[in-house]
PAMARNU-674752 format. One record per atom (N, C-alpha, C, O): x, y, z. Coordinates in steps of 0.02 Angstrom, whole numbers. Each point is the difference from the previous one (the first is absolute). Layout:
BEGIN
X,Y,Z
...
//
This chain:
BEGIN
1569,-3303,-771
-72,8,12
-13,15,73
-41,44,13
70,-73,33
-10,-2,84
34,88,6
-34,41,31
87,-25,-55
18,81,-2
-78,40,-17
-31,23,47
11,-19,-97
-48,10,-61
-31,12,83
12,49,35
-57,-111,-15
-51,1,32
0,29,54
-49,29,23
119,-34,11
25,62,60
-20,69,-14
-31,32,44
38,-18,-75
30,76,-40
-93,36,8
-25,54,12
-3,-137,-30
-70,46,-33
-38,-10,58
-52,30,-11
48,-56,70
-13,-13,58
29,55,43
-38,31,37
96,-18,-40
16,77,42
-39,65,-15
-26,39,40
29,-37,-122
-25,64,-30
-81,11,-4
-31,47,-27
1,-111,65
-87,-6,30
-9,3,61
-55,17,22
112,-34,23
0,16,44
7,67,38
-41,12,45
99,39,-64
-3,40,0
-62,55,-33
-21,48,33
-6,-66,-111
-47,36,-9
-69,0,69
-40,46,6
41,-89,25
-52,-33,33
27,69,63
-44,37,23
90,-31,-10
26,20,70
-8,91,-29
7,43,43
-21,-23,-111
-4,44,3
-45,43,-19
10,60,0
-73,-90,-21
-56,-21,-3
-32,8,63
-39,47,10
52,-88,32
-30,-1,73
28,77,26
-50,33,9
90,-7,1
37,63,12
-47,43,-21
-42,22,39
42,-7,-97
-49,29,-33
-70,16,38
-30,46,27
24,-114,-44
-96,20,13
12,31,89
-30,51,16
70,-84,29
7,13,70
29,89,3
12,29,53
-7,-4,-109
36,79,18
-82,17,-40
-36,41,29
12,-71,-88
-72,43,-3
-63,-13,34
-51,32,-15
51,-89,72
-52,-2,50
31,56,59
-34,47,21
85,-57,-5
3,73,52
-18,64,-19
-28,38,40
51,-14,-129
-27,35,-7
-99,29,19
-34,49,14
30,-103,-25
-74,-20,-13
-21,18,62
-43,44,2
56,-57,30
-5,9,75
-27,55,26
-54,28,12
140,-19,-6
-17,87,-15
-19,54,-18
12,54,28
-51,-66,-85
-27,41,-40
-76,-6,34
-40,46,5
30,-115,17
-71,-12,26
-1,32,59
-56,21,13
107,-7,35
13,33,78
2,68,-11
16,35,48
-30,-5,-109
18,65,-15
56,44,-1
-2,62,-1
79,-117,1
42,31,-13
13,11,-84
-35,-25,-43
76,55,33
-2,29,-89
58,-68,-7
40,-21,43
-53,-3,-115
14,-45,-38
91,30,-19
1,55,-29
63,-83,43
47,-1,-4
42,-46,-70
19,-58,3
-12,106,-61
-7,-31,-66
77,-41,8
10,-60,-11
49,121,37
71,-13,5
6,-68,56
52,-32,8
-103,22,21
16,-48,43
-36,-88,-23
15,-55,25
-68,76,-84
-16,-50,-20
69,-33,-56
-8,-59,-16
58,87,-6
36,20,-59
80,-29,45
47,-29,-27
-51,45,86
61,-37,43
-15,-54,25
52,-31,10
-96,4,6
-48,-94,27
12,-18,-64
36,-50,5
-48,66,-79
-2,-19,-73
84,-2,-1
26,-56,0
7,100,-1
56,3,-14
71,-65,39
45,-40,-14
-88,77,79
36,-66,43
-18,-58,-26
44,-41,-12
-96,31,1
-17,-103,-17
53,-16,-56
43,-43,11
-46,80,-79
29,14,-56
85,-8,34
33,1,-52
-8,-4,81
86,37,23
13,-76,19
36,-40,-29
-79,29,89
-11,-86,8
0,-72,-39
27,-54,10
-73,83,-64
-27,-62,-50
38,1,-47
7,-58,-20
53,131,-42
21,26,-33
70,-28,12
6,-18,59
59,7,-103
54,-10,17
22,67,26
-36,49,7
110,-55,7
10,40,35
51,89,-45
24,50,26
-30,-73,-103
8,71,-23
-74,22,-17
-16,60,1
-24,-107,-16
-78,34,-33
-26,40,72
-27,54,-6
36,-85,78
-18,44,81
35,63,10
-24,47,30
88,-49,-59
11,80,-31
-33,45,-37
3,61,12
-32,-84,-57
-11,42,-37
-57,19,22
-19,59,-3
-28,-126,38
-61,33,41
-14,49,48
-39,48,8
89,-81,22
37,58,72
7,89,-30
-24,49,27
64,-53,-91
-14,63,-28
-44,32,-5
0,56,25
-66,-86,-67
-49,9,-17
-40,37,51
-27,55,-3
31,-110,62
-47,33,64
26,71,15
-31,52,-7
95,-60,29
29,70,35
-30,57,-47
-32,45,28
44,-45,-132
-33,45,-18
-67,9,1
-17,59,3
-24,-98,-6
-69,14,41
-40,8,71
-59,-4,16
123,18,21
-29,39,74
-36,33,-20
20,25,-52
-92,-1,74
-45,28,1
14,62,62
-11,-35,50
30,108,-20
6,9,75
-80,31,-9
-31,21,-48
16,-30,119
-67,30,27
-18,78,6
-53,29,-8
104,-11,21
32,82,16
-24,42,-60
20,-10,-57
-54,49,71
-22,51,-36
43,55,-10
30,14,52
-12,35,-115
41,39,23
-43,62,-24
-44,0,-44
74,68,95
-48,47,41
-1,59,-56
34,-12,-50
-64,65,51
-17,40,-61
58,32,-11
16,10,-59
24,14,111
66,18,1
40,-21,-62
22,36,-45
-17,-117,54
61,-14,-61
-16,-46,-33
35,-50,-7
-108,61,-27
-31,18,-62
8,56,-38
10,3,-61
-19,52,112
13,49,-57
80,25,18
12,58,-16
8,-73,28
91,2,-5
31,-44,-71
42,19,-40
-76,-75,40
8,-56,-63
-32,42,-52
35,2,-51
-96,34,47
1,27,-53
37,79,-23
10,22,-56
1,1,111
44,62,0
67,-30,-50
23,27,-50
-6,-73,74
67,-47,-15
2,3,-78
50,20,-31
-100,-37,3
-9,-26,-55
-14,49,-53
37,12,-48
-95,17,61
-46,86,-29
19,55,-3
-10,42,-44
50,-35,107
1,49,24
-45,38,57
-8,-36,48
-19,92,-43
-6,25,77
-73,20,-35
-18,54,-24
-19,-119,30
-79,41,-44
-56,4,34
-52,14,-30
53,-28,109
-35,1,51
21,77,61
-7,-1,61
24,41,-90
15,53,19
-53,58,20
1,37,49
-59,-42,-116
-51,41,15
-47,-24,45
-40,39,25
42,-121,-8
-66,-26,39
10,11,63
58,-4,20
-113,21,31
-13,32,54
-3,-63,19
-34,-33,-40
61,-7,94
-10,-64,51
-70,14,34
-37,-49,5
18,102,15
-39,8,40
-102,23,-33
-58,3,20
98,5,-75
-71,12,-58
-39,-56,-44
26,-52,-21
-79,68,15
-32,-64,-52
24,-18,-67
36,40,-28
-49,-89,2
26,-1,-73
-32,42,-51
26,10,-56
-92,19,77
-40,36,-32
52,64,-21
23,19,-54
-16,9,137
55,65,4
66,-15,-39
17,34,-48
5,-67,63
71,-10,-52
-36,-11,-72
40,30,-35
-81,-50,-3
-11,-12,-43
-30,76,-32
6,13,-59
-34,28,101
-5,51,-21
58,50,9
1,52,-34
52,-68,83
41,53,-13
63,-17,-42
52,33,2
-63,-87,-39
24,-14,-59
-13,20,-79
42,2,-45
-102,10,44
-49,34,-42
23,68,-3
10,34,-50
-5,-19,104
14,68,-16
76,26,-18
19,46,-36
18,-94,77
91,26,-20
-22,-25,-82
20,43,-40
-53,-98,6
14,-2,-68
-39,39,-14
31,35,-41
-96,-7,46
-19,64,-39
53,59,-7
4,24,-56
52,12,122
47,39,-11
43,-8,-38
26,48,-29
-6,-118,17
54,-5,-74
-31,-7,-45
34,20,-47
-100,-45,21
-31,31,-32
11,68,-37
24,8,-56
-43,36,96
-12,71,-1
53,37,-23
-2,50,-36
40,-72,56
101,16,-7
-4,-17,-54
20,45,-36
-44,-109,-9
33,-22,-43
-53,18,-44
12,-32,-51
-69,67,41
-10,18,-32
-2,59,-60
46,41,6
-85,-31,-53
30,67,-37
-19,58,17
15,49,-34
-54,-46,92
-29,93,23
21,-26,79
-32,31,42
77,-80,-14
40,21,52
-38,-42,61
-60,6,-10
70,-41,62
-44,17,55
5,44,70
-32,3,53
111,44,-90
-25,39,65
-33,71,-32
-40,28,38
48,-4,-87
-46,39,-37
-101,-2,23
-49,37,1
67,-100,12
-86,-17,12
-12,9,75
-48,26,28
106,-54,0
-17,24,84
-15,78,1
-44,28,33
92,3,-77
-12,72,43
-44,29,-39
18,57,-12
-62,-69,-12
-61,16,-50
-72,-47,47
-57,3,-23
67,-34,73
-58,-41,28
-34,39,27
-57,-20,12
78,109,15
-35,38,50
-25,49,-51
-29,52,16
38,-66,-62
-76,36,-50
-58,-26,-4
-15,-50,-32
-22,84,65
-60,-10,-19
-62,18,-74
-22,57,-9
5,-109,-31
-33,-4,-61
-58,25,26
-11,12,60
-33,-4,-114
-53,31,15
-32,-3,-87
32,37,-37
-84,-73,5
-20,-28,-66
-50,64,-23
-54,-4,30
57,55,-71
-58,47,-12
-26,-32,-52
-58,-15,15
74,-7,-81
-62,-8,-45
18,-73,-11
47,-21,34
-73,-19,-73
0,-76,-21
-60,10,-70
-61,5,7
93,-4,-63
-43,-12,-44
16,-66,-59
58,-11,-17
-119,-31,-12
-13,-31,-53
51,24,-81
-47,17,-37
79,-12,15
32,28,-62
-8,-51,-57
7,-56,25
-15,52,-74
6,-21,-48
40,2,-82
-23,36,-44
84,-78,31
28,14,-47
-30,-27,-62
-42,-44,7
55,62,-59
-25,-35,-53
42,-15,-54
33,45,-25
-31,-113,-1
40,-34,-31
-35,-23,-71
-57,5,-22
119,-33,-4
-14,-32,-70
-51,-45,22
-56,7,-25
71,-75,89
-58,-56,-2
-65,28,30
-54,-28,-5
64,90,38
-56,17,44
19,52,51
46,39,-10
-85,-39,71
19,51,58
27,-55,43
-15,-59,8
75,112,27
22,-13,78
-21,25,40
15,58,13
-61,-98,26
-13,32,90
62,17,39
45,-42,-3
-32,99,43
58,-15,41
-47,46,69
-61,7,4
111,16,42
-16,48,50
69,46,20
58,-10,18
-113,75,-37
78,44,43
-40,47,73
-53,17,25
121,-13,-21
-22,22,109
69,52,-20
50,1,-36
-89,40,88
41,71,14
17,-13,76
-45,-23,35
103,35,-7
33,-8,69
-4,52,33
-40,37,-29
58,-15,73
53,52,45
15,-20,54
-34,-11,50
99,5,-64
28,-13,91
30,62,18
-8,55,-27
55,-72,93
17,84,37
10,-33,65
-39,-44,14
96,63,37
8,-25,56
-31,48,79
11,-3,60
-55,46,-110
0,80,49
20,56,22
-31,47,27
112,-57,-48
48,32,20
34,34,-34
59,15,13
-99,6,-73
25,44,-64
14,-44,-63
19,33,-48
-24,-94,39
16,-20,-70
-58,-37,2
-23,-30,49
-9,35,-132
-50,-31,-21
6,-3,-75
26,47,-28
-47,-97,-5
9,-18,-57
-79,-45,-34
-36,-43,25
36,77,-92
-52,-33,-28
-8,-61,-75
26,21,-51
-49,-70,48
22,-69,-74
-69,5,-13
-49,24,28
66,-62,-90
-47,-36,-30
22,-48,-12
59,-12,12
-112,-45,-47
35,-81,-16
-53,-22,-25
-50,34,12
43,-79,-45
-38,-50,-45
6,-60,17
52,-11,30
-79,-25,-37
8,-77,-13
-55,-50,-8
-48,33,20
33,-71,-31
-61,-47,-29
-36,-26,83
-56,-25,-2
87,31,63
-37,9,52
24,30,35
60,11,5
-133,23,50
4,81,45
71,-27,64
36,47,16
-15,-127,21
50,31,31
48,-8,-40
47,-1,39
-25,-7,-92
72,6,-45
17,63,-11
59,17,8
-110,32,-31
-26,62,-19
26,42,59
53,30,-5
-100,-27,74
23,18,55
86,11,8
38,48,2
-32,-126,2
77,26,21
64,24,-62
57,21,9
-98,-35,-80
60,49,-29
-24,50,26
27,8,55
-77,44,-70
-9,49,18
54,38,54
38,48,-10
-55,-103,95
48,24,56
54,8,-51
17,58,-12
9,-99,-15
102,-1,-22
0,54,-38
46,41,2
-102,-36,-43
30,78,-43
-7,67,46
44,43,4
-113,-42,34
26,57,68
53,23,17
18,58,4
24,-134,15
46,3,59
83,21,-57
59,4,19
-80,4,-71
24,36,-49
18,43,-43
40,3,-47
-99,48,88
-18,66,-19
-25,28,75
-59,2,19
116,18,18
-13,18,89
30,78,-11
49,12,-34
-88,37,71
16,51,20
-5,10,70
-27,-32,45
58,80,-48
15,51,61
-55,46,23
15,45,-39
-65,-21,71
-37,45,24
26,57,49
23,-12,55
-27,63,-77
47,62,50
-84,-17,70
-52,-32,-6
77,67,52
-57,-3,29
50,32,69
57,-19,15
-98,73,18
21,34,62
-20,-39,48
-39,-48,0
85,86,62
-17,-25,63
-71,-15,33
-2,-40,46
-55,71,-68
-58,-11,8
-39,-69,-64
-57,-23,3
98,12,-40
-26,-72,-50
-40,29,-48
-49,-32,-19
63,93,-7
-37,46,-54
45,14,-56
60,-11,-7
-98,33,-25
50,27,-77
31,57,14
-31,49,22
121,-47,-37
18,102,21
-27,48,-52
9,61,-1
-45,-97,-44
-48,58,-40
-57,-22,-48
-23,-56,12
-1,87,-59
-41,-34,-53
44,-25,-31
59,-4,16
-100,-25,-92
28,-12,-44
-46,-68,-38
-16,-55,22
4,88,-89
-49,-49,-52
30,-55,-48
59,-15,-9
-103,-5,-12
30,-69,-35
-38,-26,-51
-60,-9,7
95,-6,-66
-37,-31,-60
30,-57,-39
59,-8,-16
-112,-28,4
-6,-79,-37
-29,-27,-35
-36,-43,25
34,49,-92
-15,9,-40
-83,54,-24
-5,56,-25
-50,-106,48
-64,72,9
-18,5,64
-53,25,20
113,-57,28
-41,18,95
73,65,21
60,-2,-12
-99,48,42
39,52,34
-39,-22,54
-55,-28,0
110,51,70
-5,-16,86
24,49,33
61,7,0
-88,23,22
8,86,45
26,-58,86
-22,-52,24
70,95,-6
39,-41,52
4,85,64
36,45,-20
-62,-39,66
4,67,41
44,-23,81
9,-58,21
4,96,-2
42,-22,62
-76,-3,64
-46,25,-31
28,-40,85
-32,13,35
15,-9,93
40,-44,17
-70,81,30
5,6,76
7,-73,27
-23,-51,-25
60,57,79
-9,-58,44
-63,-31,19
-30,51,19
-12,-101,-11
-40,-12,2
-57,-3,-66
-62,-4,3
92,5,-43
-54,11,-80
-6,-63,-15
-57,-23,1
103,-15,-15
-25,-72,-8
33,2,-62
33,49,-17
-38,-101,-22
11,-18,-93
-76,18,-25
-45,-40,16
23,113,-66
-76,2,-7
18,-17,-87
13,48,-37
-12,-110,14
5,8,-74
-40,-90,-15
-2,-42,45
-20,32,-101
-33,-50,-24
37,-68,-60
48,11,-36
-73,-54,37
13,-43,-52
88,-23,19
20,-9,57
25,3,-123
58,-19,4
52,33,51
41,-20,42
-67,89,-73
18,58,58
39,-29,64
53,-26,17
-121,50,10
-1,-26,77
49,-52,4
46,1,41
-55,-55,-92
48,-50,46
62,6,4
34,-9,51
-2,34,-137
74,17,6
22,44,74
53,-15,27
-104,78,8
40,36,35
-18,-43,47
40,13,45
-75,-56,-25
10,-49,54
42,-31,10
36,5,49
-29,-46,-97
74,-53,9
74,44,-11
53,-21,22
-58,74,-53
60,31,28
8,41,66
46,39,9
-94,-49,35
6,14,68
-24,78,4
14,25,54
-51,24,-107
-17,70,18
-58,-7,51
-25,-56,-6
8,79,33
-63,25,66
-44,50,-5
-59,10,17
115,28,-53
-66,77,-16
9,26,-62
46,34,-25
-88,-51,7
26,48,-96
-83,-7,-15
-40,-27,38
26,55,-95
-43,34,-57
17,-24,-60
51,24,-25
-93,-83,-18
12,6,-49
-69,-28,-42
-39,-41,22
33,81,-100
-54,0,-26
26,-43,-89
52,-3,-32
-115,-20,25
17,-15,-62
-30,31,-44
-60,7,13
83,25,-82
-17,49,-45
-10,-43,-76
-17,32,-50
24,-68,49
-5,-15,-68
-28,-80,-17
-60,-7,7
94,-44,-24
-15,-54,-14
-19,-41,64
32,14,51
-76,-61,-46
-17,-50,36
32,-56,23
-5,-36,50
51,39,-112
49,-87,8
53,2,64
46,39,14
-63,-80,8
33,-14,76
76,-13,-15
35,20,46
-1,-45,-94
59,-20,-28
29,62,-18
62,0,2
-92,60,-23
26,79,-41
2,13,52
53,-9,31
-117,41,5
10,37,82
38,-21,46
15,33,50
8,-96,-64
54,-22,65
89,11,-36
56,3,27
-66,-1,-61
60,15,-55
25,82,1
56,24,6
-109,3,-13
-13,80,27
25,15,59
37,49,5
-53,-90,52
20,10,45
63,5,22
25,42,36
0,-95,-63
82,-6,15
29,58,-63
61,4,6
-84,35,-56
12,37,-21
24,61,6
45,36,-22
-117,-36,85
-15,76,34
79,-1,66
26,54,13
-8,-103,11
24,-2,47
55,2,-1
39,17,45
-24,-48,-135
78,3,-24
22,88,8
40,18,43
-62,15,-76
-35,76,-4
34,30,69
41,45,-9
-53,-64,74
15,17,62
69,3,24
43,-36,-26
-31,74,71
64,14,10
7,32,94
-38,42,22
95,-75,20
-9,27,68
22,79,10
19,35,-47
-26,-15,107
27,74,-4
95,3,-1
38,35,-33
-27,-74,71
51,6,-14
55,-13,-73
53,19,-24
-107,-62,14
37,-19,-81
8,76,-38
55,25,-14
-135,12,-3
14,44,-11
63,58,11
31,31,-43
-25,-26,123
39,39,1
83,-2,-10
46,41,3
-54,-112,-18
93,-13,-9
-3,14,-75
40,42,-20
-86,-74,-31
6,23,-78
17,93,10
39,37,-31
-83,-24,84
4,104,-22
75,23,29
32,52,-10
-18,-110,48
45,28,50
19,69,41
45,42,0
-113,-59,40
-34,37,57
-18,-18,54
-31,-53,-5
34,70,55
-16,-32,63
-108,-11,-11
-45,24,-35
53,-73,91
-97,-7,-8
-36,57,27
-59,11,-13
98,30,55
-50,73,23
-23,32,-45
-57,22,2
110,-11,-68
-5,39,-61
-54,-18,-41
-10,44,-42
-33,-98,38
-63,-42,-40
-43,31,25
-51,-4,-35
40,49,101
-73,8,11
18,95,-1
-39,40,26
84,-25,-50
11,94,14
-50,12,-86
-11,56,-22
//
């Protein structure tokens, strides 16, 4: 019993001694925190640990002793450098496109865009097909209401007539449908950019001759004209030889009204055309010989 009572008299005693430890490592904290230094968690955790190593026999102060060392807390911040080295490490190299010196806005948009390019790649009409098609300029001539009619009833849809053309001798004309005018619009562009010709056109940006054109009830009289004449022609006309870059020409419309025939005509009339020299290699003749 007198053992007994030893035993349990040491192990209050010591609790007592580590206890007091305790609270004496969380009033300094306290302290400190009140003096405005920052609160030291690893150091409240070694005053705890120590009392514990003290009061504890002496394999259980091992294991405490362990304990602490793995919960060092260090203060040390580590620098953006090797952060992203640790994730290079791990990921791989995925901080490559970000500009150090740019906003996150900017990297976030020039991220947007490298994935719109694989995108484009990976899609089924290409994305570099689309780059080199961006310097056409569209141009919308008609937009009409259509109506199909069905077993339950009618379909509203809309079709739009296009023409694009970069100026520079190719121009091309679509149509397209679709249940709204911009869906409509841009099939339209894709079937254009599908049906592209060639425009002969001389050194002065004129036609090297006449030449007429027909589509179904629209015929289009196409005349060559002087430097300085301008484009004198109306409606669809006009625009096809615009966007294929002519400057001076003459052209009339003879027959139908529909802006979709007459522009169709047009690229008709033009298919029709031929340079001088072309001519003269089919005759195989020099070009002096075309005007004797």
């Amino acid at each position: 019993m007198a053992a007994v009572s030893m035993t349990t008299a040491v192990a209050s005693t010591r609790l007592a001694a580590l206890s007091t430890r305790s609270e004496n490592a969380l009033s300094r904290n306290a302290s400190s925190v009140a003096m405005g230094a920052p609160m030291s968690m690893s150091g409240v955790f070694s005053e705890f640990a120590s009392g514990m190593r003290s009061a504890l026999p002496e394999r259980q102060a091992v294991k405490v002793a362990a304990m602490s060392g793995a919960y060092d807390v260090e203060d040390e911040e580590e620098s953006e450098e090797d952060i992203t080295a640790a994730y290079e490490a791990l990921y791989g190299k995925a901080f490559e496109g970000l500009k150090k010196s740019a906003s996150p806005d900017d990297n976030l948009a020039g991220g947007d865009e490298e994935e719109g390019r694989g995108r484009g790649r990976r899609g089924r009409d290409g994305g570099d097909r689309r780059r080199q098609t961006d310097s056409m300029e569209e141009r919308v001539v008609q937009i009409r209401r259509v109506t199909k009619v069905v077993k339950g009833g009618k379909q509203m849809s809309f079709r739009a007539v296009v023409v694009i053309g970069d100026k520079k001798g190719t121009v091309g004309v679509g149509v397209g449908s679709a249940k709204e005018v911009i869906t409509a619009v841009q099939k339209s562009a894709t079937d254009a950019r599908r049906h592209l010709v060639q425009v002969p056109m001389t050194k002065y940006l004129t036609f090297p001759h006449r030449a007429d054109g027909e589509y179904g009830a629209a015929k289009v009289m196409l005349r060559p004209a002087a430097t300085g004449t301008g484009v004198i022609a109306g409606g669809s006309v006009r625009v096809v030889l615009e966007l294929a870059g002519v400057e001076n020409a003459l052209g009339k419309q003879l027959g139908s009204e529909n802006p979709l025939n007459n522009a169709r005509a047009v690229i008709e009339a033009v298919g029709k055309m031929k340079q001088f020299r072309d001519v003269a290699r089919d005759r195989g003749i020099p070009m002096e010989e075309l005007w004797k």
